[in-house]
VEXLOMI-37821 format. One record per residue: residue number from 1; residue in three letters; x, y, z of N, C-alpha, C, CB in turn. Coordinates in Angstrom, 3 decimals, decimal comma, m for minus. Atoms other than C-alpha are relative to their C-alpha. Glycine has a CB too. Example, Ala and Ser with C-alpha at 12.3 -4.5 7.8 and 13.67 -1.06 7.14 Angstrom:
REM residues 2
+------+------+----------+----------+----------+----------+----------+----------+----------+----------+----------+----------+----------+----------+
! resi ! resn !     n.c1 !     n.c2 !     n.c3 !    ca.c1 !    ca.c2 !    ca.c3 !     c.c1 !     c.c2 !     c.c3 !    cb.c1 !    cb.c2 !    cb.c3 !
+------+------+----------+----------+----------+----------+----------+----------+----------+----------+----------+----------+----------+----------+
!    1 !  ALA !    0,890 !   m1,190 !    0,000 !   12,300 !   m4,500 !    7,800 !    0,900 !    1,200 !    0,000 !   m0,992 !    0,027 !    1,246 !
!    2 !  SER !   m0,820 !   m1,190 !   m0,060 !   13,670 !   m1,060 !    7,140 !   m0,770 !    1,090 !    0,730 !    0,414 !    0,462 !   m1,415 !
+------+------+----------+----------+----------+----------+----------+----------+----------+----------+----------+----------+----------+----------+
This chain:
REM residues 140
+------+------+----------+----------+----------+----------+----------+----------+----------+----------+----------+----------+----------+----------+
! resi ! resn !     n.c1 !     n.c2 !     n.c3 !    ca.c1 !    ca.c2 !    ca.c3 !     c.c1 !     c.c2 !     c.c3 !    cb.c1 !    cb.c2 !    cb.c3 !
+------+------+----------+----------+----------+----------+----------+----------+----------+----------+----------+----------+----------+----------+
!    1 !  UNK !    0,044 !   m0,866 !    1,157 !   99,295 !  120,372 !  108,566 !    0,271 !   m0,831 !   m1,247 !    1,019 !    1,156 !    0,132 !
!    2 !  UNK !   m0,094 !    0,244 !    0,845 !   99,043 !  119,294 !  105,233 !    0,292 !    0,834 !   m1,189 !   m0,683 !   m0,511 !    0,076 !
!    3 !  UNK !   m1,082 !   m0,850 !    1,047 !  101,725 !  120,590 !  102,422 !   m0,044 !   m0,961 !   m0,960 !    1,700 !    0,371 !    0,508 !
!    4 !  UNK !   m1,190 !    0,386 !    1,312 !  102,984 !  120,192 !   99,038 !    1,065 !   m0,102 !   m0,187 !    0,135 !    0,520 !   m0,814 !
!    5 !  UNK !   m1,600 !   m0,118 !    0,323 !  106,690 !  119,469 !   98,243 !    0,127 !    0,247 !   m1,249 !    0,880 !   m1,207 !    0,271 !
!    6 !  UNK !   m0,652 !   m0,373 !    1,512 !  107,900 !  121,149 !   95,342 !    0,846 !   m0,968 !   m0,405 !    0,854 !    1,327 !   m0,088 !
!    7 !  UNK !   m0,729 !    1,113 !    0,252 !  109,536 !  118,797 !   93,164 !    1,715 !    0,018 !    0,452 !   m0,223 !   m0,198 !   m1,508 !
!    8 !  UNK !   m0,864 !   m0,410 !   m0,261 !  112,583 !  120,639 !   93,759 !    0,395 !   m0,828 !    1,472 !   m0,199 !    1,361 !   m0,135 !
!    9 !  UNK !   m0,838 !   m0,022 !   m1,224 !  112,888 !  119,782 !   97,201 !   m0,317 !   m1,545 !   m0,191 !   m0,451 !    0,980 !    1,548 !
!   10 !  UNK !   m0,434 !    1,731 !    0,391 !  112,395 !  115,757 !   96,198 !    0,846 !   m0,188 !   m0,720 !   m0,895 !   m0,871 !   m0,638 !
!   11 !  UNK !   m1,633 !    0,441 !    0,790 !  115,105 !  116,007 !   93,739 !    1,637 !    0,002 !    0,837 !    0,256 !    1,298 !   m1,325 !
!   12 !  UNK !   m1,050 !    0,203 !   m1,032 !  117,298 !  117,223 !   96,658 !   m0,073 !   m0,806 !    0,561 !    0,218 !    0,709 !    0,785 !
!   13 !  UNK !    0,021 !    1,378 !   m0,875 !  116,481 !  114,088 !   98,889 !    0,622 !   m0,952 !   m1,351 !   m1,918 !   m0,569 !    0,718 !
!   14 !  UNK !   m0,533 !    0,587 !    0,355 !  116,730 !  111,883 !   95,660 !    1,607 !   m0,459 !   m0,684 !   m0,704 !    0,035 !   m0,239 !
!   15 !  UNK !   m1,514 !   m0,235 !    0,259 !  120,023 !  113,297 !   94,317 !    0,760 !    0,648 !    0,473 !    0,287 !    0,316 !   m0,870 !
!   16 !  UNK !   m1,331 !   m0,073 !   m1,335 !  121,803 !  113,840 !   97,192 !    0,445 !    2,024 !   m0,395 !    2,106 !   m1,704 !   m0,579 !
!   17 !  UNK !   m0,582 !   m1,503 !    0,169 !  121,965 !  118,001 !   96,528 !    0,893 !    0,551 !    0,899 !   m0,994 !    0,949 !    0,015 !
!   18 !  UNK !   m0,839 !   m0,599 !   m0,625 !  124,419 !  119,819 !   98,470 !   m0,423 !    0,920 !   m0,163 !    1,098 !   m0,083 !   m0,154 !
!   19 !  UNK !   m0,079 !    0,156 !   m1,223 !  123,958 !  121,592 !  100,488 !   m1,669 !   m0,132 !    0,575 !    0,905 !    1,199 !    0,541 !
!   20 !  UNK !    1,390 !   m0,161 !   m0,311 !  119,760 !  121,326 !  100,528 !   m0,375 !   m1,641 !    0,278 !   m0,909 !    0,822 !   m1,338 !
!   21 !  UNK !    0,693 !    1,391 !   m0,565 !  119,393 !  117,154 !  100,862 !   m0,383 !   m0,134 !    1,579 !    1,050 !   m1,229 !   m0,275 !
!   22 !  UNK !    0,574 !    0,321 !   m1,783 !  119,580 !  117,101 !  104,822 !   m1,384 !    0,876 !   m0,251 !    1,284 !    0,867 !    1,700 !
!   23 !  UNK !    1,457 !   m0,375 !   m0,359 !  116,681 !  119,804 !  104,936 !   m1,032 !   m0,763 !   m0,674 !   m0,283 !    1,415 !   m0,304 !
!   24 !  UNK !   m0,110 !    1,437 !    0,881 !  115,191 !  117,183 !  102,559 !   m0,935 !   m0,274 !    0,470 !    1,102 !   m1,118 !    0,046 !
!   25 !  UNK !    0,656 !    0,832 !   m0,912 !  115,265 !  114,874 !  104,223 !   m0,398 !   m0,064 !    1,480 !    0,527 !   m0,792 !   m0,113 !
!   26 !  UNK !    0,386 !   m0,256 !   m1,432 !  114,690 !  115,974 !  107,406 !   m1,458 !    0,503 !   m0,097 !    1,003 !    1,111 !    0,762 !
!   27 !  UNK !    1,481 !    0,000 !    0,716 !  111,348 !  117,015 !  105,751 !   m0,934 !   m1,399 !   m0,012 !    0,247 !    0,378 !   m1,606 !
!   28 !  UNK !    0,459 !    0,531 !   m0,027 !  110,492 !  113,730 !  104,980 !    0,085 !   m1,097 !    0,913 !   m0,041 !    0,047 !   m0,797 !
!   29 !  UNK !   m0,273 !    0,280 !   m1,147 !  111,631 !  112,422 !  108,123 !   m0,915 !    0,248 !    0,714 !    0,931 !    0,432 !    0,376 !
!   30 !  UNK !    1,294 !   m0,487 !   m0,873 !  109,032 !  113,993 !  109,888 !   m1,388 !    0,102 !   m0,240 !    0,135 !    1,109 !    0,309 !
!   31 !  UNK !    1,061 !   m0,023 !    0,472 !  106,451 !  113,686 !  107,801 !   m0,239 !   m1,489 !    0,076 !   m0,064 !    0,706 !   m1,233 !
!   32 !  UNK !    0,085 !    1,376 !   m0,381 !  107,154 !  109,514 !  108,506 !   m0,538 !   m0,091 !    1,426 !    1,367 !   m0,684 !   m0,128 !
!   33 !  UNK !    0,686 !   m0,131 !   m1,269 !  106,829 !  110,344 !  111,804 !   m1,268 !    0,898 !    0,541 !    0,919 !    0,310 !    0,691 !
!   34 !  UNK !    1,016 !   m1,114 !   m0,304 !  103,587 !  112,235 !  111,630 !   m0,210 !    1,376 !    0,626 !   m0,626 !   m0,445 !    0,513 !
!   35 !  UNK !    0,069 !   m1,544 !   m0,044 !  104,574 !  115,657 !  112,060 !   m0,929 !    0,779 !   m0,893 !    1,286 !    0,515 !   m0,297 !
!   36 !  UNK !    0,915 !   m0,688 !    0,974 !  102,768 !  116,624 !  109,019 !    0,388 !   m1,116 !   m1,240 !    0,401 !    1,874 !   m0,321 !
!   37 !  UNK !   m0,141 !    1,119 !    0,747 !  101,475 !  115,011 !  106,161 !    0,211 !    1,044 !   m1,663 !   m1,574 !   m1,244 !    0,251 !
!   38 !  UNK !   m0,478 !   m0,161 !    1,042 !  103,350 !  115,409 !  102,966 !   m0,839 !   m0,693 !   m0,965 !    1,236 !   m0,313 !    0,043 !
!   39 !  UNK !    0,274 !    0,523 !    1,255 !  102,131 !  115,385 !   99,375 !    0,540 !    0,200 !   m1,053 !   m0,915 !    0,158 !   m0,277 !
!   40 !  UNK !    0,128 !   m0,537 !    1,093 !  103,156 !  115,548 !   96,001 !   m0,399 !    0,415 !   m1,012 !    0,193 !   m0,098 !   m0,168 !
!   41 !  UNK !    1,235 !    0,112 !    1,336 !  101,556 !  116,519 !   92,476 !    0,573 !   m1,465 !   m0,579 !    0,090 !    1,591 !   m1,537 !
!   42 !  UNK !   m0,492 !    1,232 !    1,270 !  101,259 !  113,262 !   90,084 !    1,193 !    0,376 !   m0,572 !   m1,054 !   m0,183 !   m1,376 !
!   43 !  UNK !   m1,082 !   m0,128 !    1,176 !  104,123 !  115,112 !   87,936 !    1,229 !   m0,160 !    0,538 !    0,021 !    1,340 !   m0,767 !
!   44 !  UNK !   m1,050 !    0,367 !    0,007 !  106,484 !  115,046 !   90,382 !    0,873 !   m1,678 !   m0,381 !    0,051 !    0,469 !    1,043 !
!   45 !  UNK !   m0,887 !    1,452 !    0,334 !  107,710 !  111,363 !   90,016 !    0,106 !   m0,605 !   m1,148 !   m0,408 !   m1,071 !    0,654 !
!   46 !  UNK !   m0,705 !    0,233 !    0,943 !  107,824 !  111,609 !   86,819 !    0,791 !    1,055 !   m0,440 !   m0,668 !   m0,448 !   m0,839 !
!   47 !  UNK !   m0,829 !   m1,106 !   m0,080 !  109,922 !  114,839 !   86,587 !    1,088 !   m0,356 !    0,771 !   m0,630 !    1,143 !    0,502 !
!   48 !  UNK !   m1,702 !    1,019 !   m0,785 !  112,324 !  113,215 !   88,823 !    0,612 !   m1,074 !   m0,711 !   m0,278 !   m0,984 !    1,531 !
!   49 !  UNK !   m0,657 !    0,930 !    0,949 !  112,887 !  110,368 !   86,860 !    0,169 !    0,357 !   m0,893 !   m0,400 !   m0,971 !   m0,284 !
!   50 !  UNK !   m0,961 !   m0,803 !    1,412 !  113,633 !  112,444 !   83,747 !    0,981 !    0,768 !    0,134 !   m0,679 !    0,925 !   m0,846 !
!   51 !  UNK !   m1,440 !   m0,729 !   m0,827 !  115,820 !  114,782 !   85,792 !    1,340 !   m0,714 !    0,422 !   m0,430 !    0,509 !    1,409 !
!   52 !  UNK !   m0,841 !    1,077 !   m0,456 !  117,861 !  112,014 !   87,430 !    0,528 !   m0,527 !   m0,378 !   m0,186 !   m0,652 !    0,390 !
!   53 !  UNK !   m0,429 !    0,903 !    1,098 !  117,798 !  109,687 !   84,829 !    1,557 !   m0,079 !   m0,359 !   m0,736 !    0,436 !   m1,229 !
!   54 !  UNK !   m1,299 !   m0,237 !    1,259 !  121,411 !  110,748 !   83,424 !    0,997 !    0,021 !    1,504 !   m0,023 !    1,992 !   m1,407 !
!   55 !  UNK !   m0,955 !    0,226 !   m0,918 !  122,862 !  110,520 !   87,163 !   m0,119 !   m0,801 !    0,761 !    0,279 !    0,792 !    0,570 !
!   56 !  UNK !    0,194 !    1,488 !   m0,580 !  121,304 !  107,788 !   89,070 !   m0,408 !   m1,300 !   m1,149 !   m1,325 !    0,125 !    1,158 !
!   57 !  UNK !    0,714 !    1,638 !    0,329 !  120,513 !  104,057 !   87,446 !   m1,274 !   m0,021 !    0,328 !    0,599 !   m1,301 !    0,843 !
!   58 !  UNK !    1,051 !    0,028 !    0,184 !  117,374 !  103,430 !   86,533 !   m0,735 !   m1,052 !    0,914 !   m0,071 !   m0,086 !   m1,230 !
!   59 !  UNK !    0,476 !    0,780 !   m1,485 !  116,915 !  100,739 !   89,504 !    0,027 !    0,904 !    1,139 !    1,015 !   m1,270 !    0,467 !
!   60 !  UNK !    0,036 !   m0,410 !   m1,226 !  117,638 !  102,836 !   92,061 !   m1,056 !    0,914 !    0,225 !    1,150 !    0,490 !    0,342 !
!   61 !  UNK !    0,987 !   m1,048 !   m0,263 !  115,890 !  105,523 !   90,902 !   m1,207 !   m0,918 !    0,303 !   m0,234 !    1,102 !   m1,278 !
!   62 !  UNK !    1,130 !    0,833 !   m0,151 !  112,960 !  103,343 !   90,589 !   m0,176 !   m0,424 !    1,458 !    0,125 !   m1,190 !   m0,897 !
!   63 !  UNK !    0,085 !    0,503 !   m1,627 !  113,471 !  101,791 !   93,899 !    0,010 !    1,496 !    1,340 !    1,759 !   m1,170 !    0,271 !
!   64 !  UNK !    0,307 !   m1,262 !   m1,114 !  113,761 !  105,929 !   95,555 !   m1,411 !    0,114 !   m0,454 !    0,996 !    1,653 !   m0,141 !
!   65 !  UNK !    1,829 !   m0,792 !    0,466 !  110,215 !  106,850 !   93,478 !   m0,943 !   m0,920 !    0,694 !   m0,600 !   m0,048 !   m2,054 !
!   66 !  UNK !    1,178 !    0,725 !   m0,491 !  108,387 !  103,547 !   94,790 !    0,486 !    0,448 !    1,676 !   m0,096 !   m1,944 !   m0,525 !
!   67 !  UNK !   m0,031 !   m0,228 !   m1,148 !  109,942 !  104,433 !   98,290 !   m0,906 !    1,600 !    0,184 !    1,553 !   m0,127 !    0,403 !
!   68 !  UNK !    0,243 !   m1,222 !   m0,390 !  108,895 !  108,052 !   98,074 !   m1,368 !   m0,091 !    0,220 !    0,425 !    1,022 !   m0,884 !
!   69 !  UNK !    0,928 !   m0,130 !    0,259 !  105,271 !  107,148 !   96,927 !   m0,482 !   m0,892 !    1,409 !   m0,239 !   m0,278 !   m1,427 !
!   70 !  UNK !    0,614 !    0,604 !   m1,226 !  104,928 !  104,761 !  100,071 !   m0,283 !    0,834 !    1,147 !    0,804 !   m1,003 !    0,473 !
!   71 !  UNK !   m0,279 !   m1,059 !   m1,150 !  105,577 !  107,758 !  102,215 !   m0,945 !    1,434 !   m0,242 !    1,779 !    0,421 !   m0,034 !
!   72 !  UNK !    1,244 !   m1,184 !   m0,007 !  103,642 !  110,590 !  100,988 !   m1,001 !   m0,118 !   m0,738 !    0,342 !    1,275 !   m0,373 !
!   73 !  UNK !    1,306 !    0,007 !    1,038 !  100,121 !  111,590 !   99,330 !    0,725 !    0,712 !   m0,938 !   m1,570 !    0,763 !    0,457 !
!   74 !  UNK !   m0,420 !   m1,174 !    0,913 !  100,094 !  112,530 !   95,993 !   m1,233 !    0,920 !   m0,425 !    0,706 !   m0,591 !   m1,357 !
!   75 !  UNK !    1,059 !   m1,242 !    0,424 !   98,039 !  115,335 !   94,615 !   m1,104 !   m0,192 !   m1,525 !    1,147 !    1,479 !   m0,332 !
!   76 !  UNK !    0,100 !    0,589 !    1,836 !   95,931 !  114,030 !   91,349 !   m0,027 !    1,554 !   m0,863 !   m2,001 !   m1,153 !   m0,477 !
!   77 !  UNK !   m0,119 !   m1,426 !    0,835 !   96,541 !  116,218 !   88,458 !   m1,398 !   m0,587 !   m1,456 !    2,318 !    0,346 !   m0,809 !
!   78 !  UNK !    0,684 !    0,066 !    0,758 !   93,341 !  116,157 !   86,454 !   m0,403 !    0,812 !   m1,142 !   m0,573 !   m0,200 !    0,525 !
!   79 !  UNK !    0,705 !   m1,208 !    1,222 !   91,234 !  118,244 !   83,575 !   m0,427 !    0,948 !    0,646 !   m1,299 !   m0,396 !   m0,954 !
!   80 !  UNK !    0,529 !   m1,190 !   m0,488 !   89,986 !  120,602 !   86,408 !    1,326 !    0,538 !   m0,023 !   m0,849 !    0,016 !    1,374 !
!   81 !  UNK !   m1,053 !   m0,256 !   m1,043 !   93,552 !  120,918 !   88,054 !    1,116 !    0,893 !   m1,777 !    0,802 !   m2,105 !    1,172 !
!   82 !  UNK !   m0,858 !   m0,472 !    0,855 !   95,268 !  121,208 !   84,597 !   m0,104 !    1,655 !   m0,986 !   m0,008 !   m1,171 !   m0,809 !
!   83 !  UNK !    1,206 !   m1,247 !    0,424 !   92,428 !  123,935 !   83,230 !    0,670 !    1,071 !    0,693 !   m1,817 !   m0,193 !    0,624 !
!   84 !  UNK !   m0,457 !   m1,179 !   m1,653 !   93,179 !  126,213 !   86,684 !    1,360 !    0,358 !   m0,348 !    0,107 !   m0,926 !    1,966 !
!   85 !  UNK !   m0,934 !   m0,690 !    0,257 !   96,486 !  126,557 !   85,800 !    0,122 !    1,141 !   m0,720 !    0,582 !   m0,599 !   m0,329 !
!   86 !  UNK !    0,062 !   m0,839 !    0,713 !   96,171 !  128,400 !   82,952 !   m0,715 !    1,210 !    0,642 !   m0,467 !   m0,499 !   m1,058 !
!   87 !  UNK !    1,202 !   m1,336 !   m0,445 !   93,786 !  130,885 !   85,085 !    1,027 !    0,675 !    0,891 !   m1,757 !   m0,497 !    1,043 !
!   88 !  UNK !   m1,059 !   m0,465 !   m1,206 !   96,602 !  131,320 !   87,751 !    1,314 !    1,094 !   m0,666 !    0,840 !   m1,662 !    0,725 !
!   89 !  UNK !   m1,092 !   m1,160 !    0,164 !   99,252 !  134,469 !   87,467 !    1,389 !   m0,943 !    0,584 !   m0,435 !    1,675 !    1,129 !
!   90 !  UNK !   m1,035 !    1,008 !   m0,173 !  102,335 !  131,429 !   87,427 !    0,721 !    0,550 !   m1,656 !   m0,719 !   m1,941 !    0,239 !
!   91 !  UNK !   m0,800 !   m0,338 !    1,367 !  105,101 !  131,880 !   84,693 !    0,233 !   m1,305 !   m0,246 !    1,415 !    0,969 !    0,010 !
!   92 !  UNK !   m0,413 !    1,284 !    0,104 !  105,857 !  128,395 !   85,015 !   m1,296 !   m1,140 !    0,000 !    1,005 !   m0,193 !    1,186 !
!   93 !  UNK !    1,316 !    0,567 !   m0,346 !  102,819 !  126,135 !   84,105 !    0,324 !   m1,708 !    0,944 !   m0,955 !   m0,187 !   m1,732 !
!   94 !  UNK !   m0,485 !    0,784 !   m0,943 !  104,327 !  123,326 !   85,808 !   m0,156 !    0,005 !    1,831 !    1,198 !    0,157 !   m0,383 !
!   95 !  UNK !   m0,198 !   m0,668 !   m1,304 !  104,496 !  125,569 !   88,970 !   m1,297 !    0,079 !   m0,186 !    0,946 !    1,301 !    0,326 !
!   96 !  UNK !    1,723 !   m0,197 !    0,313 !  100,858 !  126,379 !   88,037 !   m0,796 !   m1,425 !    0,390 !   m0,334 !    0,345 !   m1,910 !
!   97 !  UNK !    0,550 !    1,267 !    0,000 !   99,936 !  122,953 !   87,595 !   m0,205 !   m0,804 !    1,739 !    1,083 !   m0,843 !   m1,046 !
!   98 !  UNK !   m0,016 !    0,173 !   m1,858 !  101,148 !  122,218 !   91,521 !   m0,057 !    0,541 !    0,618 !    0,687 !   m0,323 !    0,722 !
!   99 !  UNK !    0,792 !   m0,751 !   m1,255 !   99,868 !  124,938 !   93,144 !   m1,796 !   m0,378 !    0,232 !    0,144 !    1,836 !   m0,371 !
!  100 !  UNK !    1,389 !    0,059 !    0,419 !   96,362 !  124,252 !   91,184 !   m0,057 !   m1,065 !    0,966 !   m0,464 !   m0,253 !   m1,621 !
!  101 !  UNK !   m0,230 !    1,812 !   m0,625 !   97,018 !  120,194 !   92,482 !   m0,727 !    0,546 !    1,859 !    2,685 !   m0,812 !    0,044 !
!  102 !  UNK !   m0,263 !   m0,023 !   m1,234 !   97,574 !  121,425 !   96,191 !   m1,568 !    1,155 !    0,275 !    1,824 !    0,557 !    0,353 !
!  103 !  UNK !    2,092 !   m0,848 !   m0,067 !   94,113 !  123,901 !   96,089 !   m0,531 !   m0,513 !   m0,028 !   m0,906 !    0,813 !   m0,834 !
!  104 !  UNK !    1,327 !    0,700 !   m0,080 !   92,114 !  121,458 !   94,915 !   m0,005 !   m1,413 !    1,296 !   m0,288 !   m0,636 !   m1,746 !
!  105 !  UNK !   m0,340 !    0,913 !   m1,426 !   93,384 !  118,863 !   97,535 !   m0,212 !    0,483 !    1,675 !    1,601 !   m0,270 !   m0,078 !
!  106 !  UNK !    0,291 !   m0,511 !   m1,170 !   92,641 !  121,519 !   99,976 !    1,388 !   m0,667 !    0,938 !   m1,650 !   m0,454 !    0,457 !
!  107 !  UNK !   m0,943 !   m0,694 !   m0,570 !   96,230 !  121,688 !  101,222 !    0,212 !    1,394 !    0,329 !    0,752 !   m0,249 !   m0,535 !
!  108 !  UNK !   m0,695 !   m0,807 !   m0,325 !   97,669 !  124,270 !  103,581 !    1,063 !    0,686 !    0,002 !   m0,050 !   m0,112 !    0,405 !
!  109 !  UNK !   m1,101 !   m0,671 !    0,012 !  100,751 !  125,089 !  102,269 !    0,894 !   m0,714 !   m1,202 !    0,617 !    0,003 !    1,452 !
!  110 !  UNK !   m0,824 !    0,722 !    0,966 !  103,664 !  124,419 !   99,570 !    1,362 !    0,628 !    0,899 !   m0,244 !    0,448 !   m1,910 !
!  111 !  UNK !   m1,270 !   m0,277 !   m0,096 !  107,239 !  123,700 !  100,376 !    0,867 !    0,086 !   m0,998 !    0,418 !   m0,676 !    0,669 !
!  112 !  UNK !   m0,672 !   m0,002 !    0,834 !  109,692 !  124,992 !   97,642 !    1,284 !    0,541 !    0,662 !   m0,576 !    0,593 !   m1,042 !
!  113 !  UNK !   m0,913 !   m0,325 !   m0,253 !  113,177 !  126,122 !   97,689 !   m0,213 !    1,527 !   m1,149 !    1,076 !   m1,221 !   m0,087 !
!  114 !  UNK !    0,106 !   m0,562 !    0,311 !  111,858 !  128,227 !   95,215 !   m1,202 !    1,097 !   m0,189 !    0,453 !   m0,480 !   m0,401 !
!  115 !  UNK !    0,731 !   m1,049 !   m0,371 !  110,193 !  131,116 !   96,321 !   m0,925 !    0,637 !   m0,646 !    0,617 !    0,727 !    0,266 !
!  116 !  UNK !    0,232 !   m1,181 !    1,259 !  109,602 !  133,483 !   93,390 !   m0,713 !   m0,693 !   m0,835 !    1,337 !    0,635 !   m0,848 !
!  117 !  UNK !    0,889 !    0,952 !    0,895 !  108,110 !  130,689 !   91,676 !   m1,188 !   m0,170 !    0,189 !    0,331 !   m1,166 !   m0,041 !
!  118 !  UNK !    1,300 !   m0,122 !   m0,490 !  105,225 !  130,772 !   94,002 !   m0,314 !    1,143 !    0,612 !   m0,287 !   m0,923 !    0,791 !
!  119 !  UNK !    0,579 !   m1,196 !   m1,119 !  104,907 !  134,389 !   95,106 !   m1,462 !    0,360 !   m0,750 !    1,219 !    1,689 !    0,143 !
!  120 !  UNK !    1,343 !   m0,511 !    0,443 !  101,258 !  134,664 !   93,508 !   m1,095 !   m1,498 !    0,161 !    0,168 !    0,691 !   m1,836 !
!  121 !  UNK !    0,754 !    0,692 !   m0,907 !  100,300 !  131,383 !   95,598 !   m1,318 !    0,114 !    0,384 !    0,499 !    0,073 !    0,890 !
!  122 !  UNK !    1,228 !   m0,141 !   m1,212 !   96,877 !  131,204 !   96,915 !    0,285 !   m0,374 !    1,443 !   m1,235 !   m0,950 !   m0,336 !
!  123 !  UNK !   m0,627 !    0,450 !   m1,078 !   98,602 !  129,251 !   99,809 !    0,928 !    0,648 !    0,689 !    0,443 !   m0,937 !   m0,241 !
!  124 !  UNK !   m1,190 !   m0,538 !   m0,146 !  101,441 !  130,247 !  102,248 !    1,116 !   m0,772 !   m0,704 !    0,227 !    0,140 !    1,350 !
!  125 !  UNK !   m0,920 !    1,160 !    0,710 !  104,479 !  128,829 !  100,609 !    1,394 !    0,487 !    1,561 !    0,623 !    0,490 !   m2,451 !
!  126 !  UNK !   m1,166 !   m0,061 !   m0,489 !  107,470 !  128,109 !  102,599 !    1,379 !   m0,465 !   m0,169 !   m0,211 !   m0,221 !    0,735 !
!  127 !  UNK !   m0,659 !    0,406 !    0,390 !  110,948 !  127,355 !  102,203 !    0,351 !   m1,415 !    1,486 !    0,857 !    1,184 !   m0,564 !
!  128 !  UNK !   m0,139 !    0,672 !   m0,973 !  112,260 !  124,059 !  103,548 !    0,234 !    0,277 !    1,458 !    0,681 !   m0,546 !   m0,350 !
!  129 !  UNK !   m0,732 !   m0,347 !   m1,533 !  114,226 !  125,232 !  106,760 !   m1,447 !    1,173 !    0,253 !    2,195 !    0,963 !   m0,058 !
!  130 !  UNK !    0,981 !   m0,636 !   m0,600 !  111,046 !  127,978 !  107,103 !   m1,074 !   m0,994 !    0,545 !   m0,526 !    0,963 !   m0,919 !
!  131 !  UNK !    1,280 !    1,181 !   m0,476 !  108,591 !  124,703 !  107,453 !    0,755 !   m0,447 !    1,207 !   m0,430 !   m1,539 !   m1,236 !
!  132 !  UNK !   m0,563 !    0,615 !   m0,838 !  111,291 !  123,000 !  109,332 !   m0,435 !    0,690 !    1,382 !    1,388 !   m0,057 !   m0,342 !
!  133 !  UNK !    0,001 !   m0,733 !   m1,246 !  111,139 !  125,678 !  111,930 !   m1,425 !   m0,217 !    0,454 !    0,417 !    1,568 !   m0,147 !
!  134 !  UNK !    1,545 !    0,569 !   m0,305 !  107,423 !  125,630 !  111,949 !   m0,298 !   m1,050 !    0,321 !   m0,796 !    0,008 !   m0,847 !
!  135 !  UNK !   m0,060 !    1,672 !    0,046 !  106,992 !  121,888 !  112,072 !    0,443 !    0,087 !    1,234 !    0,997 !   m0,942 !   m1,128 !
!  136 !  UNK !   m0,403 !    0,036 !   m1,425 !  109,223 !  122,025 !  115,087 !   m0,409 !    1,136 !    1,138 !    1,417 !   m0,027 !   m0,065 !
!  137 !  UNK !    0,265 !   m0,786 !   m1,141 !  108,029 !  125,328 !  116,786 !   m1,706 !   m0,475 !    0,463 !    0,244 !    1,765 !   m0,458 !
!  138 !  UNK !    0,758 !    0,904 !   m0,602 !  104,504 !  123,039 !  116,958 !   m0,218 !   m0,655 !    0,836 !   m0,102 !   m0,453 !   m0,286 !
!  139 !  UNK !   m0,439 !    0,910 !   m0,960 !  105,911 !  120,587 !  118,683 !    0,179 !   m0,084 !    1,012 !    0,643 !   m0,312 !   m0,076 !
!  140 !  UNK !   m0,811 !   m0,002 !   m1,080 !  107,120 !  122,234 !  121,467 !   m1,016 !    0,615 !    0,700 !    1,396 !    0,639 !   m0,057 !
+------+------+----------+----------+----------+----------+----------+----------+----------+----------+----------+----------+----------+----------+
């Protein structure tokens, strides 16, 4: 299966969130090990590094964003992708912007922590621990 990660749930892996980093990273844990392949939009990694910025060092961060980008696809955010937003019933064009991303990439799904943000999805959206479960009830 091929998903989106809301940036949200990469800010929990990169800045250690409590109590949401393990599901995380246990996300991108499995997506190393080809459980499913993870993507992001272009914006997240730079939305993380402006978020972060003021609590991690600007090496490290740097050194989590080039790790993250070795590990998953990202989603390009172009003039179609950015257009589509605006057409989409999103309050958040940001949120707009990476649902549009993950449509035109012909992804199956977005993982957010935030729900409500995507309840007018074209996709299913799920929350981490809801993928988790999925992901693993595959498996078995």
């Amino acid at each position: 299966m091929r998903v989106l990660l809301d940036t949200d749930v990469i800010l929990d892996v990169i800045t250690a969130r409590v109590p949401f980093a393990n599901e995380a990273a246990e996300l991108l844990d499995l997506n190393e090990r080809g459980s499913f392949e993870a993507y992001i939009s272009a914006l997240t990694p730079l939305n993380v590094f402006y978020i972060a910025r003021k609590a991690i060092s600007s090496a490290t961060l740097r050194e989590a964003i080039k790790d993250l980008l070795a590990s998953v696809k990202v989603c390009p955010v172009n003039d179609a992708v950015l257009h589509a937003a605006f057409a989409v019933d999103f309050t958040d064009y940001e949120d707009g912007v990476q649902h549009c991303g993950a449509v035109a990439a012909g992804l199956e799904g977005i993982v957010t922590r935030n729900l409500r943000d995507f309840k007018n999805s074209a996709l299913p959206v799920f929350t981490p621990a809801e993928f988790l479960d999925h992901i693993k009830s595959q498996q078995t």
